[in-house]
C-alpha positions in Angstrom: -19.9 20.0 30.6 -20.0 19.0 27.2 -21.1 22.8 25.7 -17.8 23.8 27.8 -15.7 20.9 26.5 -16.6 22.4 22.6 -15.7 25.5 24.3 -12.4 24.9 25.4 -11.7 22.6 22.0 -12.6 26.2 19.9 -10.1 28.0 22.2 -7.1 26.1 21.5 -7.7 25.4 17.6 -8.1 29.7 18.0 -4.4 29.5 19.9 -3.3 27.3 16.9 -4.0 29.5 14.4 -2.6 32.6 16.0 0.3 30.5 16.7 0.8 29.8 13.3 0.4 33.3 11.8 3.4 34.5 14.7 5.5 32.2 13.2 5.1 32.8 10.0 5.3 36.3 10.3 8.5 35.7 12.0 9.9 33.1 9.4 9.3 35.3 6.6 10.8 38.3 8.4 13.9 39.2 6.1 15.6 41.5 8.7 16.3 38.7 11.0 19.5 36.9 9.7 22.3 38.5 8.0 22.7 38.6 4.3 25.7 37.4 2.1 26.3 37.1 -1.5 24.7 34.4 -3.4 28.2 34.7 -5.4 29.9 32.8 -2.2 27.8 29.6 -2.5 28.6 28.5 -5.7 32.6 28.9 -5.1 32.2 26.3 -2.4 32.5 22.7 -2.5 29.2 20.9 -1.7 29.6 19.8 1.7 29.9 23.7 2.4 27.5 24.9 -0.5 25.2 22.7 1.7 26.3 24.1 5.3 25.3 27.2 3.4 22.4 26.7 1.8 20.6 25.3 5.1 22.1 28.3 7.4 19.9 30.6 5.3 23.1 33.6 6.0 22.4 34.1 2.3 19.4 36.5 1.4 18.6 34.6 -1.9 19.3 31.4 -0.2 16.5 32.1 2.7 14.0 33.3 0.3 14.5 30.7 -1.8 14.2 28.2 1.7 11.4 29.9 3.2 9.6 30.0 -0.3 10.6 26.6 -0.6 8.7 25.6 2.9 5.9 28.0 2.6 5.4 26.5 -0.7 4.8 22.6 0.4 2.8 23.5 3.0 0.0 25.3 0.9 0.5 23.1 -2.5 1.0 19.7 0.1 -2.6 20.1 1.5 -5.0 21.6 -0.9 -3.1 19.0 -3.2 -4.0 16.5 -0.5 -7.7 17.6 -1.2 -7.2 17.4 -4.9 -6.0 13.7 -4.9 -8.7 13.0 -2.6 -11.4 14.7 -4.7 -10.1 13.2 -7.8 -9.4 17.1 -9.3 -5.9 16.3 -10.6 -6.8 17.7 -13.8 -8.4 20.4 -12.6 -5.5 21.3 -10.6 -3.3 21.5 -14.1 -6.5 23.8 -15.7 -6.1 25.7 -12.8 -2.6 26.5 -13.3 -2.4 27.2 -16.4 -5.5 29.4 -16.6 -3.6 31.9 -13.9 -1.3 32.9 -16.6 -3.3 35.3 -18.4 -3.9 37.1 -14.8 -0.6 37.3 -14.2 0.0 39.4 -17.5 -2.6 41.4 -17.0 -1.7 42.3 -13.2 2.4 42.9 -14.3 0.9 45.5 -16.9 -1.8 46.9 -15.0 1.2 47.7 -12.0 4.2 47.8 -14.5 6.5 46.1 -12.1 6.6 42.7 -10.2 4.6 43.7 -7.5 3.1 40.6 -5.7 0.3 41.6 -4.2 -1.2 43.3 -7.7 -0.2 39.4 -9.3 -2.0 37.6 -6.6 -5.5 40.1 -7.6 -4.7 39.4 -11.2 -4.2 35.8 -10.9 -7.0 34.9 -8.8 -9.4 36.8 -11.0 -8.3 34.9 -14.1 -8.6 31.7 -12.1 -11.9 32.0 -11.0 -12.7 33.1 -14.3 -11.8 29.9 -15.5 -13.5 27.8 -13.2 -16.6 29.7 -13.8 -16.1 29.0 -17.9 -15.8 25.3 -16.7 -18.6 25.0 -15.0 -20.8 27.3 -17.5 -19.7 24.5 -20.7 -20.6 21.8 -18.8 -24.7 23.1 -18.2 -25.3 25.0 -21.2 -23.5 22.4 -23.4 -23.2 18.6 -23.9 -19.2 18.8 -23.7 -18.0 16.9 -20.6 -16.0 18.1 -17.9 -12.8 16.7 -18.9 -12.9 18.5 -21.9 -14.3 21.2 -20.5 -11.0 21.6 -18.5 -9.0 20.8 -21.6 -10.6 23.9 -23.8 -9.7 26.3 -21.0 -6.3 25.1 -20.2 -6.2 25.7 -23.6 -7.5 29.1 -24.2 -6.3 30.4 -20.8 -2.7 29.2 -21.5 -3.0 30.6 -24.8 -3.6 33.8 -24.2 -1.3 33.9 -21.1 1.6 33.7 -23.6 0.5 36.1 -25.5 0.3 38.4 -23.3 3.6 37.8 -22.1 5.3 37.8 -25.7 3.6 41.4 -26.0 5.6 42.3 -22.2 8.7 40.9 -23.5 8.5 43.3 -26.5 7.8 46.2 -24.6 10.9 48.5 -22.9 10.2 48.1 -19.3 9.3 44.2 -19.8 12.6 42.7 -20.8 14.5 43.3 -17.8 11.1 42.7 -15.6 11.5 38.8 -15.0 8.4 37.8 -15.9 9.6 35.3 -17.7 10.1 33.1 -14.9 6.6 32.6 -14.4 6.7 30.1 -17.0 9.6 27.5 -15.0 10.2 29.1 -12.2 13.4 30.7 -10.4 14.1 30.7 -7.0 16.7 32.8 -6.8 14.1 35.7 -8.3 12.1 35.3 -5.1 11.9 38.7 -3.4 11.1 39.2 0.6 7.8 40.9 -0.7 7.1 37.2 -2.3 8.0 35.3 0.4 5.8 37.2 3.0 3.1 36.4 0.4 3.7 32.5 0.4 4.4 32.7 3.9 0.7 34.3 4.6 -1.2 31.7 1.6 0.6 28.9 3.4 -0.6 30.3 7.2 -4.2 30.8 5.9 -4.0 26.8 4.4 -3.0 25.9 7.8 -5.8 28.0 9.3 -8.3 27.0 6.4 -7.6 23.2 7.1 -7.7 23.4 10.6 -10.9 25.4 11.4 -12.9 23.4 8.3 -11.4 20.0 8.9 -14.7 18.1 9.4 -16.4 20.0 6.6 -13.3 19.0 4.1 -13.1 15.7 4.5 -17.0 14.9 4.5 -17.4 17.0 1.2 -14.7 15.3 0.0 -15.9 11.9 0.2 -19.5 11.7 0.4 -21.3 15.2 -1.0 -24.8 13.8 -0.6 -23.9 12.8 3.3 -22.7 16.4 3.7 -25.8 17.9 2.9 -28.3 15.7 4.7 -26.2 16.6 7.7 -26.1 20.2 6.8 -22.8 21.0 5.5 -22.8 23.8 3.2 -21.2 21.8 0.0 -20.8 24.7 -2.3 -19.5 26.9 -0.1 -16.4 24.3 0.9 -15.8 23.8 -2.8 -15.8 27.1 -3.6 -13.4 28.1 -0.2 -11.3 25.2 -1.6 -11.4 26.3 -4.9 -10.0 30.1 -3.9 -7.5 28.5 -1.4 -6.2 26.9 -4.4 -6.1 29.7 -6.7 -3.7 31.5 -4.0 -1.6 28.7 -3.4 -1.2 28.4 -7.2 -0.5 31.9 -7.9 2.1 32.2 -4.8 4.4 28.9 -6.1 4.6 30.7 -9.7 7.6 32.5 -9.3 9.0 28.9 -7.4 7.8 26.2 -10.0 6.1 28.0 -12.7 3.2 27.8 -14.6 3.9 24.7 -16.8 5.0 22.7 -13.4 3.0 23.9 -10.5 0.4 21.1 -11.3 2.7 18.5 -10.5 3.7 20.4 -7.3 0.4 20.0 -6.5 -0.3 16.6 -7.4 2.8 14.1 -6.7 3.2 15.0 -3.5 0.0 14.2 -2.6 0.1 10.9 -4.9 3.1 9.9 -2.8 1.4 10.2 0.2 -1.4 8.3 -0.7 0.5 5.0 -2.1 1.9 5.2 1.6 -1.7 5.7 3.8 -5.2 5.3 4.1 -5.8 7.9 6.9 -6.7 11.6 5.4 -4.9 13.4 8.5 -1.5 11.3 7.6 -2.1 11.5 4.0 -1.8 15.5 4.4 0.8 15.7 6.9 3.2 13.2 4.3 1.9 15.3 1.4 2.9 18.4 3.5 6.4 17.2 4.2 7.2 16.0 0.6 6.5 19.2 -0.8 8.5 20.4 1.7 11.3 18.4 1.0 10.8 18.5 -2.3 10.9 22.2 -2.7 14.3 22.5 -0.6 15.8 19.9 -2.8 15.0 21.3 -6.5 15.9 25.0 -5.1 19.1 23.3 -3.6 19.8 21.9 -6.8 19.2 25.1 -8.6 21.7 27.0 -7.4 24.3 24.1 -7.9 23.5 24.5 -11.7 24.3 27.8 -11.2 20.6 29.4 -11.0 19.1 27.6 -13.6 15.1 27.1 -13.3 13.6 25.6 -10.1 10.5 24.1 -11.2 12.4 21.3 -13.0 14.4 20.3 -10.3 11.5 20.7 -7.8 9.7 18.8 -10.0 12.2 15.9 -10.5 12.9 16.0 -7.0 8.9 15.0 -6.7 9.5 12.1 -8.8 11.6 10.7 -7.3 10.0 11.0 -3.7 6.7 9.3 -6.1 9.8 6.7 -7.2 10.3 5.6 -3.8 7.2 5.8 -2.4 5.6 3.6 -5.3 8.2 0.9 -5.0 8.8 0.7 -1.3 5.7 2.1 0.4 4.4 -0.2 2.9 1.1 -0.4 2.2 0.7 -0.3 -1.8 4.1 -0.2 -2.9 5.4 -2.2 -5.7 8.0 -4.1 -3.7 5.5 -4.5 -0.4 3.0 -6.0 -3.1 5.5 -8.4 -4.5 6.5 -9.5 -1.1 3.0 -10.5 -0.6 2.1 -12.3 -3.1 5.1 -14.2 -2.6 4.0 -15.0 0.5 0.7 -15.9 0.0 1.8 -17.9 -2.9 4.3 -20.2 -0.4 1.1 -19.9 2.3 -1.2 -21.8 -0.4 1.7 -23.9 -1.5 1.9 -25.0 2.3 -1.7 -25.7 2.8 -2.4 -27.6 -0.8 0.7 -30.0 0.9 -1.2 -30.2 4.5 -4.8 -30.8 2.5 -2.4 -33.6 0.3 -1.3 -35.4 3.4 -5.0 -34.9 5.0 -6.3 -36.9 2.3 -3.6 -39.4 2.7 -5.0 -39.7 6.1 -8.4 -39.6 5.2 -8.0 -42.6 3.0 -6.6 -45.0 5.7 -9.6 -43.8 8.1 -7.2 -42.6 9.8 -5.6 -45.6 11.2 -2.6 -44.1 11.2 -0.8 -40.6 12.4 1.9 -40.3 9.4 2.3 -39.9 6.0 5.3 -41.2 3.9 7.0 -38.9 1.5 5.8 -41.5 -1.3 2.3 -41.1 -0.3 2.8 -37.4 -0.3 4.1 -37.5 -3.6 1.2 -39.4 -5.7 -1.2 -37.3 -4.5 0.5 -33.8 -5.4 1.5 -35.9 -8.7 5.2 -34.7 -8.3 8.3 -36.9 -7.9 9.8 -37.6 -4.4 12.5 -34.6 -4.7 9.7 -32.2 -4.8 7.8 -34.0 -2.2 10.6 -33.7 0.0 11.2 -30.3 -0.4 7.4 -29.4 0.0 7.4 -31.6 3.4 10.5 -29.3 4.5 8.8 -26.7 3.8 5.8 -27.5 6.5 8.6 -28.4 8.9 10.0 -24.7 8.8 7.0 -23.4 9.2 5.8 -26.0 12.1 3.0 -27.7 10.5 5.0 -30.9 10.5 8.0 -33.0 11.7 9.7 -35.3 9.7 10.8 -38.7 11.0 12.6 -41.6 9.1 13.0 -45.3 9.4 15.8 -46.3 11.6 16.8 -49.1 8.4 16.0 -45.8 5.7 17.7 -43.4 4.6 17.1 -39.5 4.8 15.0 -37.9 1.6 13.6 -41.2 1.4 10.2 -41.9 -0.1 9.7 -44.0 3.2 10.4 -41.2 5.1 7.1 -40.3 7.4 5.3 -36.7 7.7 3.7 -36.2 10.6 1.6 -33.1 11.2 1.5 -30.8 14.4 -1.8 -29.6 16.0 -1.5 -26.2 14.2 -1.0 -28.1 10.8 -3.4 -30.7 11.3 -5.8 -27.5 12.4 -5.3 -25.7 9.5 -5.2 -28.4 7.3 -8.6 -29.5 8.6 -10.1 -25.9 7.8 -8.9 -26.0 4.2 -10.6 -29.1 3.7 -13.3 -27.8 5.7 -13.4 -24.8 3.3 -13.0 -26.5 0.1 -15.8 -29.0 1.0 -18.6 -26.2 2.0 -17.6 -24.6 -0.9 -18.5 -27.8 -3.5 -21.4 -27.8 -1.6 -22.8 -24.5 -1.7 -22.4 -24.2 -5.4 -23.6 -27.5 -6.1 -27.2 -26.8 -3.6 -27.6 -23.1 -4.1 -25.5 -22.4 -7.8 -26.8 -25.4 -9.4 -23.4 -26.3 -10.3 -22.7 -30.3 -11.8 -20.8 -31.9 -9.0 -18.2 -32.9 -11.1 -17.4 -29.1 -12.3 -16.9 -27.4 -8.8 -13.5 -28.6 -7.7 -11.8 -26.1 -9.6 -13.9 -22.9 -8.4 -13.7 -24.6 -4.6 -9.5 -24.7 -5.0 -9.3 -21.3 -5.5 -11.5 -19.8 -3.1 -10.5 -22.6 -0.6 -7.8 -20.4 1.0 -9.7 -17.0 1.0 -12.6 -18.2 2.7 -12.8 -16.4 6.4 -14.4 -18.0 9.6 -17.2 -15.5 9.2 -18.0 -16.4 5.4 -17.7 -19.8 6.6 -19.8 -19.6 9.3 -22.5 -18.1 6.8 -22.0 -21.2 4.6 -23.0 -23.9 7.4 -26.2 -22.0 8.5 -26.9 -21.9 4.9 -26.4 -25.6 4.2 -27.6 -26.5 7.5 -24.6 -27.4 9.0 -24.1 -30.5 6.3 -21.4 -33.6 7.3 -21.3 -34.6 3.4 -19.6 -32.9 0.4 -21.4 -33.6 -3.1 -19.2 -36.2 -3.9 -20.1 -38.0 -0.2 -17.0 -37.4 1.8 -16.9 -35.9 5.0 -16.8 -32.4 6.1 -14.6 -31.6 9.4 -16.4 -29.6 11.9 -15.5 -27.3 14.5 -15.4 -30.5 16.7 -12.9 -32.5 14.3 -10.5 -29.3 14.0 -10.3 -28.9 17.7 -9.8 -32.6 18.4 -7.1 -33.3 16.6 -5.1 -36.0 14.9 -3.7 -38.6 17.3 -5.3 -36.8 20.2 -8.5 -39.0 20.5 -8.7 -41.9 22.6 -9.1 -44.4 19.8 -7.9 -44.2 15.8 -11.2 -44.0 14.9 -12.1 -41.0 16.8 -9.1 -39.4 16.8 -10.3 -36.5 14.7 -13.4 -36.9 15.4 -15.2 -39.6 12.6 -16.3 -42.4 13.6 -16.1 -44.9 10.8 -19.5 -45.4 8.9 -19.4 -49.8 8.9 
């Protein structure tokens, strides 16, 4: 059952895969939907410039859009894998080293052809990660500037090459120019097919060595004790790459690419911790991004892509790094915040505790006075620190029939879930004094700092730890009680005497 299970799990990742290469045949298909002058859009308005753009009627328009879309797809997720592996700058080396390929492929074919590019591009990248790796064992040069000295070179020569193309008859009007920024609107059907077919075979790539990916990625030493061939996924990773690379040249170019490659996949990560969602985001940003920079391309009247693609991923980075729910700037503010108000709220509850604690408690209630000497603050900010664990239902408030209201005589009294929690943060702070002052060697009089921070950090499990360590104690170092399990659970006023109503008894 189990061998047929595999079986069955093969045959439809197979499906998958044929399923994609169908439709991205069919996508990249230029025959399919009519073709209008590019000369049309910009004479619109933008509501209609957008209608437009989107309906893809306009040959240059659905090469740019499909280009666009194969283009996020292949840079989103071997990007994904970049982030992941912490290769960012290897990405940029990468790109940049392609450029001399490119050169050499336009004048070995002496026209744009993609396919010749694609051979000359991927040579000269592979070239260059081969230099990288053969610095960094025959030499004492690090891999950073390793990377740095071919980015270097490779880029070097790249422009060379291309100042000699420009100089030449057939290589002014050849466009290979826009290699360096990028141009949509010089996307051919020839180029598209391309993407469309690098981004299929990511797809394919990611699906059938998903397992083998994200081990190597993460742990190289576990891959290999389980078997995983580690050079071999580096090296398919590596070529997969290269292609993607090479086809988002003519989009982004060379200088730009990187970032195509990188932000996306930065944005996703600020926004999950999963690897599946972190490439499916990365995926769709690229996407996004790619259909807004070649959107806003055209409204500037063809200028370069790669700039606007570019910008569009910076901003997509903008929003993801101030609002993203998980690490974003805004989210971590709005933490801290709160956890700021939650230790404000239990310093007040351990305050009125130890009001409590100094009548044995003989009595249920707290006056706002009493509040107020032990936080050392005056009665205002008493007050508004009581009303604080009354919105939050820690406490009710109460005053004299003959007082009046925001009155130091005015009586705090706390509910089970504040006397609870205000029992485990004395609890905490207590164990705490103790432990440092038994196991740390601390001075007993030098702990009550150290214990107030970590006071409200503590979990039930680390606390746990901490009475089997100390033997389950009852005294702090300075001879006060320690509330126990019993004590939180009983709570105040619920005992059948004062005495016991937390559960002390009073040591006479």
């Amino acid at each position: 059952m189990k061998a047929k299970g595999i079986k069955s799990k093969a045959e439809w990742r197979m499906r998958g895969v044929v399923f994609l290469f169908a439709l991205g045949a069919w996508l990249a298909f230029p025959a399919l939907v009519h073709a209008a002058r590019i000369g049309d859009v910009v004479e619109l308005d933008w509501g209609e410039q957008a209608i437009r753009f989107l309906s893809l009627r306009d040959a240059t328009v659905r090469n740019a859009v499909l280009g666009a879309v194969f283009m996020g797809i292949s840079c989103g997720l071997f990007g994904g894998y970049v982030v992941a592996r912490r290769m960012s700058l290897f990405g940029d080396t990468l790109s940049h080293a392609v450029l001399p390929g490119v050169a050499l492929g336009f004048l070995w074919s002496r026209s744009k052809d993609p396919l010749v590019i694609l051979i000359g591009a991927t040579i000269a990248g592979l070239l260059g990660t081969v230099v990288v790796a053969w610095i960094r064992k025959t030499t004492r040069v690090k891999e950073d500037s390793a990377l740095g000295l071919v980015l270097s070179g490779f880029y070097a020569l790249g422009i060379c090459l291309l100042t000699v193309i420009q100089k030449m008859d057939f290589g002014n009007q050849s466009g290979i120019d826009k290699f360096l920024f990028g141009q949509a609107a010089a996307l051919s059907s020839e180029d598209v097919q391309l993407m469309g077919m690098v981004a299929i075979g990511a797809l394919a790539l990611v699906i059938l060595f998903r397992k083998e990916l994200l081990v190597t990625s993460f742990d190289e030493g576990f891959a290999r004790s389980v078997g995983v061939p580690v050079e071999f996924m580096r090296y398919l990773l590596l070529l997969g790459l290269t292609f993607a690379v090479v086809t988002s040249l003519q989009a982004v170019g060379v200088v730009l690419v990187s970032a195509l490659l990188i932000t996306p996949a930065a944005s996703a990560y600020l926004l999950t911790d999963r690897m599946n969602t972190l490439l499916i985001l990365s995926v769709l940003f690229g996407i996004l991004a790619g259909l807004l920079g070649a959107f806003g391309s055209f409204l500037g009247s063809n200028l370069p892509t790669g700039p606007f693609i570019v910008l569009a991923c910076s901003l997509i980075f903008g929003a993801a790094f101030l609002f993203g729910t998980h690490h974003g700037l805004v989210a971590q503010w709005l933490r801290r915040r709160d956890r700021v108000r939650q230790v404000h709220l239990e310093n007040t509850m351990k305050a009125a505790y130890q009001v409590l604690e100094q009548g044995e408690f003989t009595k249920q209630s707290v006056t706002i006075g009493e509040l107020a000497a032990r936080r050392r603050v005056n009665v205002v900010e008493a007050s508004r620190e009581a009303a604080g664990l009354v919105a939050s239902r820690y406490a009710t408030l109460a005053s004299p029939d003959d007082s009046p209201r925001l009155s130091q005589n005015e009586c705090l009294t706390l509910t089970p879930a504040g006397w609870e929690r205000a029992c485990q943060i004395v609890r905490n702070h207590r164990l705490w004094e103790l432990y440092l002052t038994n196991e740390a060697r601390y001075a007993a009089d030098h702990v009550h700092d150290d214990a107030e921070k970590i006071e409200h950090v503590l979990g039930e499990e680390v606390v746990r730890q901490l009475e089997r360590i100390l033997e389950n104690p009852r005294l702090d170092p300075h001879g006060k009680l320690i509330p126990s399990l019993e004590d939180i659970g009983g709570g105040l006023g619920h005992g059948s005497t004062p005495e016991v109503a937390s559960g002390y008894f009073r040591q006479d």
